[in-house]
C-alpha positions in Angstrom: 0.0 0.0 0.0 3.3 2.4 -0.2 2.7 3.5 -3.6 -0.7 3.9 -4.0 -1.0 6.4 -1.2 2.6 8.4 -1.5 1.3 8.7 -5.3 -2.7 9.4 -4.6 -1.7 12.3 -2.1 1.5 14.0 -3.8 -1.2 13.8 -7.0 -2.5 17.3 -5.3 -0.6 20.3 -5.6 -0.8 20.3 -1.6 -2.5 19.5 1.3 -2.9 22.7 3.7 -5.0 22.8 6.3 -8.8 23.8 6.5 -8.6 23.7 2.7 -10.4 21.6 0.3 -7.5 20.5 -1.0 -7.1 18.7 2.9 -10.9 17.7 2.0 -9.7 15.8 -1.2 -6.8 13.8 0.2 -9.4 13.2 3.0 -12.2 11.8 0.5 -9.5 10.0 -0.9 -7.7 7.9 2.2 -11.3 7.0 3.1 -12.1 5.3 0.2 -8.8 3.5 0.0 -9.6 2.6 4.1 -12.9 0.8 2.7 -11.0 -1.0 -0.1 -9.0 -2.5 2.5 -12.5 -3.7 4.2 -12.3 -1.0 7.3 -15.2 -0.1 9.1 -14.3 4.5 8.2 -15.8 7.4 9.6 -14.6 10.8 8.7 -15.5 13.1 11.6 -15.3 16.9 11.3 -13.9 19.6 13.2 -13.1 23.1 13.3 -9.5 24.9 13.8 -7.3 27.5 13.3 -6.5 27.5 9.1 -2.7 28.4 10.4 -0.1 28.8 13.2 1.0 32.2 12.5 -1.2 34.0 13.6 -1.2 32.5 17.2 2.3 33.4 17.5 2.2 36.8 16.1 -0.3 37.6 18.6 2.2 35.9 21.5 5.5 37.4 19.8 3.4 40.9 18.9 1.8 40.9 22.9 5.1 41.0 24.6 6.7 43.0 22.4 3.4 45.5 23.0 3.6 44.8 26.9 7.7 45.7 26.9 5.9 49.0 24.9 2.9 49.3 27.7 5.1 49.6 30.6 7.4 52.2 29.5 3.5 54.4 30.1 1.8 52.1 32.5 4.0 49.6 34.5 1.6 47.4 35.9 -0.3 46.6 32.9 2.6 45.9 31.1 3.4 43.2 33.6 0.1 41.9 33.7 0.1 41.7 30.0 3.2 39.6 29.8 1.9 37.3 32.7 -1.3 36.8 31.3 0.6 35.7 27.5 3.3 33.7 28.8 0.2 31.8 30.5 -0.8 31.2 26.9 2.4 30.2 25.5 2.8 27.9 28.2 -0.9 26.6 27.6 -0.1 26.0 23.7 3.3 24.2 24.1 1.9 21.6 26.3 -1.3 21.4 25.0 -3.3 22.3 27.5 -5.6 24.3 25.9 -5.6 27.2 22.8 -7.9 30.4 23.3 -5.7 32.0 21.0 -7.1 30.0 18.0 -10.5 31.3 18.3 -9.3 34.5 18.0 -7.9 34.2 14.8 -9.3 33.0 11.3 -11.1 29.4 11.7 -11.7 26.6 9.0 -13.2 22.8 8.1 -11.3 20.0 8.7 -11.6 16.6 9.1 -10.5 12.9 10.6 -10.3 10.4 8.9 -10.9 6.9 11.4 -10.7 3.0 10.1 -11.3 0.5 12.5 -10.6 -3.2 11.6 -13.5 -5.4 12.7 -14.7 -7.3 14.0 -13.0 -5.7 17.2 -12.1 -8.1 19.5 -9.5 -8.0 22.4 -9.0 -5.9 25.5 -6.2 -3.3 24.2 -6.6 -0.9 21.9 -3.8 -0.4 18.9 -4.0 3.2 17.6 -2.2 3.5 14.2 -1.6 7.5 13.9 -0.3 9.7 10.5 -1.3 13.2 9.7 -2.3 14.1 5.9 -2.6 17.7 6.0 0.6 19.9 4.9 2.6 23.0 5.7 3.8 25.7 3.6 7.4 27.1 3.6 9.2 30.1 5.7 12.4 31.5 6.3 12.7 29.5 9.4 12.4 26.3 7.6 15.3 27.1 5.3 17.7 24.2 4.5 20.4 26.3 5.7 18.2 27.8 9.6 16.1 24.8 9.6 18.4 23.5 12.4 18.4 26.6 14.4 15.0 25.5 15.4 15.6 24.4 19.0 18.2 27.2 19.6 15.8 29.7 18.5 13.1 28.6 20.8 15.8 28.8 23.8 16.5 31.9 23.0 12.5 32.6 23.1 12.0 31.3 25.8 15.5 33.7 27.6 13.2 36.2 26.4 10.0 35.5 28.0 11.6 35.0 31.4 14.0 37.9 30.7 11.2 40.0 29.8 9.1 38.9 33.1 12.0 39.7 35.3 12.4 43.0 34.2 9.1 44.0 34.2 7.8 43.1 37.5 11.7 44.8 38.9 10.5 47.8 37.1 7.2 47.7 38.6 8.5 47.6 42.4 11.1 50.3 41.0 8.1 52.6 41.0 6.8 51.6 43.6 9.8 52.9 45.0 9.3 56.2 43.2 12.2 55.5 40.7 10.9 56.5 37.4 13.4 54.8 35.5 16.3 52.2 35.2 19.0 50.7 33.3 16.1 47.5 32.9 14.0 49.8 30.6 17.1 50.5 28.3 18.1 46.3 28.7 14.6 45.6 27.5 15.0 47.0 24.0 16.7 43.8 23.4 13.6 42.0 24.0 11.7 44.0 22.6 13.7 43.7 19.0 13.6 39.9 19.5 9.6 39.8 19.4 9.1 42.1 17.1 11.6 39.8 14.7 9.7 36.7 15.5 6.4 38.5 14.7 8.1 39.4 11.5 8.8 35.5 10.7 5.3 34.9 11.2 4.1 37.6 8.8 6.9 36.5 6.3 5.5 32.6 6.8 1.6 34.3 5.6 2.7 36.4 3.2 5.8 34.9 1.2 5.5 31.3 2.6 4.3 28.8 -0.7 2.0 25.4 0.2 4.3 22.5 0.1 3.1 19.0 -1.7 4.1 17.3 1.3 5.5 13.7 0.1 7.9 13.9 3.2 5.8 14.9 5.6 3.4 13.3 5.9 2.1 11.5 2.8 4.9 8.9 4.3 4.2 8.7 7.4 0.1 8.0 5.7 1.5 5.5 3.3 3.3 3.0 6.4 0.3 3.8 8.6 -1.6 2.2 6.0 0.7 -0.4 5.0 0.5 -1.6 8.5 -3.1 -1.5 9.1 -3.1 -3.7 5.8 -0.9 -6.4 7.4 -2.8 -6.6 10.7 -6.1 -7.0 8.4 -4.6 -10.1 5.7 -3.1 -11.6 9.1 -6.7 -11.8 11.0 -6.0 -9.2 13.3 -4.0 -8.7 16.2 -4.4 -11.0 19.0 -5.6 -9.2 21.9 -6.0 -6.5 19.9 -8.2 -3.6 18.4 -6.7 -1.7 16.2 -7.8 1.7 14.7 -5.9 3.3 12.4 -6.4 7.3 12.5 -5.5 10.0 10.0 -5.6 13.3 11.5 -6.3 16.8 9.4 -4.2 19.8 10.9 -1.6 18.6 12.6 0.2 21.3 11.5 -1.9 23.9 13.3 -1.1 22.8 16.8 -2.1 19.4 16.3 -5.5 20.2 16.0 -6.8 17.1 14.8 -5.1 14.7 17.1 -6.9 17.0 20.0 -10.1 16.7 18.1 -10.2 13.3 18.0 -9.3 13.2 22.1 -12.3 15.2 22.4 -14.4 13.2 20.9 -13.2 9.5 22.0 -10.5 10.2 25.2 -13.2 9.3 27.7 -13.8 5.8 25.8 -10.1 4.8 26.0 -8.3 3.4 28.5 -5.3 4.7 29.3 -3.6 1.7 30.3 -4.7 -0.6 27.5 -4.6 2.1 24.6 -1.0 2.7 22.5 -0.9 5.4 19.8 1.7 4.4 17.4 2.6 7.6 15.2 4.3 8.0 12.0 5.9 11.4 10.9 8.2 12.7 8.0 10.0 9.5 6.9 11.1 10.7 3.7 14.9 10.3 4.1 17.3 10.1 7.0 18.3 7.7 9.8 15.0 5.7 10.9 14.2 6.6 15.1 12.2 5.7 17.5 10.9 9.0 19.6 12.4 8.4 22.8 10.9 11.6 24.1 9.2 14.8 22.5 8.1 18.5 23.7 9.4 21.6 23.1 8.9 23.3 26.7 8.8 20.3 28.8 10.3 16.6 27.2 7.5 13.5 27.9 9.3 10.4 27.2 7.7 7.9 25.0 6.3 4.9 26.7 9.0 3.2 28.6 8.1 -0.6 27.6 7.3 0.5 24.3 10.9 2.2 23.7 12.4 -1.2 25.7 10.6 -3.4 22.8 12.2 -0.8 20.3 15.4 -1.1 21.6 15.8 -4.6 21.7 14.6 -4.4 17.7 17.1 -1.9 17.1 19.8 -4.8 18.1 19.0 -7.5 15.7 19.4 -7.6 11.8 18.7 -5.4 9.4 17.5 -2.9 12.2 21.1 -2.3 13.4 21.3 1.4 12.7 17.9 2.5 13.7 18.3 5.0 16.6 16.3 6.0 20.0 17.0 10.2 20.5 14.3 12.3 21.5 13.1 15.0 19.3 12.3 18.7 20.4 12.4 21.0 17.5 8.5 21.3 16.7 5.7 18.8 18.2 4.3 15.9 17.2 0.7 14.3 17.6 2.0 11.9 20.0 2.3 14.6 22.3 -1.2 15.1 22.6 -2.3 12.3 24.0 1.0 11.9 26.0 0.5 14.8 27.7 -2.9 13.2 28.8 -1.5 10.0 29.9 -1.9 8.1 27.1 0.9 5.2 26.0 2.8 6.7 22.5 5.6 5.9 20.5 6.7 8.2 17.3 9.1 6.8 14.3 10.4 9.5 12.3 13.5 9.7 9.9 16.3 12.4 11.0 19.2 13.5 9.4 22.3 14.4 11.0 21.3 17.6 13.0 18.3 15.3 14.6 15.7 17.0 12.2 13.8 15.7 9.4 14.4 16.6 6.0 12.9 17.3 3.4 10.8 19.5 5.9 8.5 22.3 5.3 10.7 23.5 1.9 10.0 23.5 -1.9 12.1 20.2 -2.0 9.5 18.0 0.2 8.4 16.5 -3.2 7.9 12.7 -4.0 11.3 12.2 -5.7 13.4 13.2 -2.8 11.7 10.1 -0.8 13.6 7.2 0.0 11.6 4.4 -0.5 13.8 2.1 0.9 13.6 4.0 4.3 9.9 3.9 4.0 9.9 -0.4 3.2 12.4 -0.7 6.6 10.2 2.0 9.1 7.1 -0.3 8.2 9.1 -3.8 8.8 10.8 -2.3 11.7 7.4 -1.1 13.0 5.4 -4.2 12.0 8.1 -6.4 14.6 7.2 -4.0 17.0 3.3 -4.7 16.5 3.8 -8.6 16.3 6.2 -8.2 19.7 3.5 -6.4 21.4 0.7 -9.0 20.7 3.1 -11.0 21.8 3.4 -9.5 25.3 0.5 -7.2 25.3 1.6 -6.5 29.1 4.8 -4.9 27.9 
């Protein structure tokens, strides 16, 4: 089922999100889902139709609180409390206020379960089909800068907190000014530059066709869900296989579908295997993932990878955690759930082709994509095996 689906979704120009180009490729896994003889539901939601704008509102709101208090002291503290809240809230998925405050649009799940569904645990098979577009920050040559330049971010937040609240008791003191208010233009240039990347990423930024991420991570999703169905099923076992619309806005889909079904699962019994960007690069297992705060993976899952990652022809497939964007995995991580990603990383620990004009169907290795499916399908049949693990 790896060609088929690279080819059906990389036949659209792109895949954005809330788009009815996302509606297409959506229309189109389904009815490849009920070829293979799964039960599919597509189940609508409603989300942002981009990222940027969330984060030019946080980048733009401190650099407007640094702004406030040089007038108004206390509000400009209370301003950059109240949005390093909401930073906070969005990196660990918590919740997103933000997004309803910025342009909304249709998209969709797409669910298979295999039936009849039998078994105690619940397998969850987890790709996302919608795409990004390109920005400066995604550049081959800054691409790997990612990580530092949330750091340095997140310096700035606490920097900018600091400073505020000492400038606040500073007048409380009756000192009407400090050296802080002239350290703060540092800040204050730094947010205004990431607002800037965000506008750039809106304005200049092109939709990318997306073969890399994620029409591959789609096609073994599907492969594997094909396996468990010509093998019976998966003793023990139900398995769901889930294709989630806007990952790429916050994850949207994934916390959609958590909406919707979290109450129904147990957390115990249920694993989310996800598969993201395996285009090219050194196969890994997700030991851990989060930008703000790292969740490790599922410890017996990573313990069944490991031992994988020792036998033939598995040898160079690596454990590392990965913390330079998020993945849907850490959704339902950060609820408690059981998850393990597989992505492919190159040697600066960050996917490529990623987010760039060059994320196009000849720059994916095939080959990866046949050994991330058999690596993954050991890990299935070793987990029916020892469903306790």
């Amino acid at each position: 089922m790896l060609d088929p689906i690279l080819e059906g979704l990389t036949a659209l120009p792109h895949r954005s999100s809330t788009t009815a180009a996302e509606k297409k490729a959506a229309d189109f896994l389904a009815q490849e889902l009920k070829k293979l003889g799964l039960a599919v539901t597509v189940e609508p939601f409603t989300a942002a139709t981009t990222f940027s704008w969330i984060y030019f509102i946080l980048y733009g709101g401190f650099a407007l609180a640094i702004g406030v208090h040089y007038f108004f002291p206390p509000f400009g503290f209370l301003i950059a409390v109240l949005l390093t809240v909401l930073f906070v809230a969005e990196q660990l998925t918590w919740w997103s206020p933000l997004s309803y405050l910025v342009p909304r649009g249709p998209s969709q799940n797409v669910l298979g379960r295999l039936e009849p569904e039998t078994g105690e645990n619940l397998l969850i098979l987890v790709a996302h089909y919608d795409t990004s577009k390109t920005a400066l920050a995604f550049a081959p040559g800054t691409v790997k800068y990612l990580r530092p330049l949330f750091l340095v971010s997140l310096f700035m937040i606490v920097t900018t907190l600091l400073c505020l609240a000492a400038d606040y008791l500073a007048l409380l003191n009756r000192q009407t000014w400090t050296a802080l208010d002239l350290f703060l233009l540092a800040p204050l240039l730094y947010f205004l530059y990431g607002a800037g990347l965000m506008v750039e990423r809106e304005v200049r930024g092109q939709p990318v066709q997306g073969a890399a991420d994620n029409a591959s991570g789609v096609a073994v999703a599907v492969e594997l869900a094909s396996r468990v169905k010509e093998a019976g099923g998966l003793s023990g076992w139900k398995v769901w296989l889930l294709l989630t619309g806007c990952e790429e806005v916050g994850m949207a889909g994934m916390s959609a579908f958590l909406k919707t079904h979290g109450r129904e699962l147990d957390k115990t019994k249920t694993v989310f295997l996800n598969f993201d960007n395996l285009g090219d690069g050194r196969i890994t297992y997700v030991t851990g993932e989060g930008m703000l705060k790292k969740l490790p993976a599922d410890p017996a899952l990573v313990r069944l990878a490991e031992e994988i990652a020792k036998e033939e022809p598995f040898e160079d497939v690596q454990g590392r955690a990965f913390n330079a964007l998020t993945l849907d995995t850490l959704v339902p991580r950060a609820r408690g759930f059981r998850v393990l990603s597989f992505m492919s990383l190159n040697e600066d620990g960050v996917p490529w082709p990623w987010h760039w004009h060059d994320d196009v169907l000849t720059n994916v290795d095939r080959e990866d994509l046949d050994r991330a499916a058999e690596f993954a399908w050991t890990l299935i049949q070793r987990l029916a095996q020892k469903p306790s693990a």
